[in-house]
N, C-alpha and C positions, 0 to 999 in steps of 0.2 A: 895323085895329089889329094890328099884330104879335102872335103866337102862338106860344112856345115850349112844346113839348109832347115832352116824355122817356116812353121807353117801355124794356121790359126787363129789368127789374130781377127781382127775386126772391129763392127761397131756396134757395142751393146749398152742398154739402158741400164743405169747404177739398181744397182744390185743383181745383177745378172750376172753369168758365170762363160767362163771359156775357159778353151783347153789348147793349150802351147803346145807342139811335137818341135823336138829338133831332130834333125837322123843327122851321125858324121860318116860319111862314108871312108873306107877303106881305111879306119882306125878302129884298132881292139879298144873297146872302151873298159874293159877291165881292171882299168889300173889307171884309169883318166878320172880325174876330176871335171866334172864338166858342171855348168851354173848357167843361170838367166842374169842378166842385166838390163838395165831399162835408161832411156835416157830421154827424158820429155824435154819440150823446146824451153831453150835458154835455162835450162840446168846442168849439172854433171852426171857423166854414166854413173849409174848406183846400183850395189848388188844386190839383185831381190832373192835369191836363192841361190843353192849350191848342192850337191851330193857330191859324195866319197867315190872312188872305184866301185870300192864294194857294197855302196848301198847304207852304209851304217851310221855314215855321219851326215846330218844336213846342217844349212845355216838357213834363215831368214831373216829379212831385215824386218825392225820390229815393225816397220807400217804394216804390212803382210802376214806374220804370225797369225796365224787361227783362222785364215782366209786363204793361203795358198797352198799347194801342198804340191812338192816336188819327186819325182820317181823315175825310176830308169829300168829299161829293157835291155840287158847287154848284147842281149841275143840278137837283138834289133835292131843294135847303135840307135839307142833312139832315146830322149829324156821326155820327160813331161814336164809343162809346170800346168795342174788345173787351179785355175781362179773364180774363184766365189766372192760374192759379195762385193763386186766390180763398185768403187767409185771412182768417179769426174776425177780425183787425184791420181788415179790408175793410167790416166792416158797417157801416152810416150809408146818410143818405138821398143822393140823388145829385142835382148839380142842374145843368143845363145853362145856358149862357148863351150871350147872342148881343151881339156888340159889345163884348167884353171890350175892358177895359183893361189894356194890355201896354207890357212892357219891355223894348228894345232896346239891349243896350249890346255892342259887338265882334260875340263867339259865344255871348251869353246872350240867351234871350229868354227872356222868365217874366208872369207878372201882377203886375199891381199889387197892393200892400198898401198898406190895405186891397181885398178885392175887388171891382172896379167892373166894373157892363154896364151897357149902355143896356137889356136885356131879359133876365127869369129866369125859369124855368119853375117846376113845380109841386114838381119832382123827382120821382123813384122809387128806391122804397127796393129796398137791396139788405142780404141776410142771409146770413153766409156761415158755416155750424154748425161746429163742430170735429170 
């Protein structure tokens, strides 16, 4: 049975940086879309990021553009997302997903709405103080 499992999270002072791992066990992620979502209290889960199988396409959502940056190891089942420049609007819980469902149209690629995977982790929360 597949196992998405997020690690990383925490609590850091705005403008300080972390690093997300997700690993999926016992899935080829070569041909998985897999993405971060985030879902902070009394709002809706929102995509913060996304990569391709292969590495080539990513999305972000514009809050995050030029602050987070997403990458994968296929060799290692395992994604990143590193975050820089952490604000107080960054806190929510973070959830990994594997087998996202995405959107290709031209030079957009993004997730689908509503957000769909075949597989979602536990999440880990991130808290980012003023």
């Amino acid at each position: 049975q597949v196992q998405v499992v997020e690690s990383g999270g925490g609590l850091v002072q705005a403008g300080g940086s972390l690093r997300l791992s997700c690993t999926a066990s016992d899935l080829t992620l070569d041909h998985s879309a897999m993405g971060w979502f985030r879902q902070a209290q009394g709002k809706e889960r929102e995509g913060v990021s996304c990569i391709s199988g292969s590495g080539r396409l990513t999305f972000y959502a514009d809050s995050v553009k030029g602050r987070f940056t997403i990458s994968r190891d296929n060799a290692k089942k395992t994604v990143y997302l590193q975050m820089h420049s952490l604000q107080p609007e960054d806190t929510a819980m973070y959830y990994c997903a594997a087998g996202v469902k995405t959107e290709h149209a031209g030079n957009s690629y993004y997730p689908a709405r509503p957000a769909t995977a075949d597989y979602w982790g536990q999440g880990t929360k991130v808290t980012v103080s003023s």
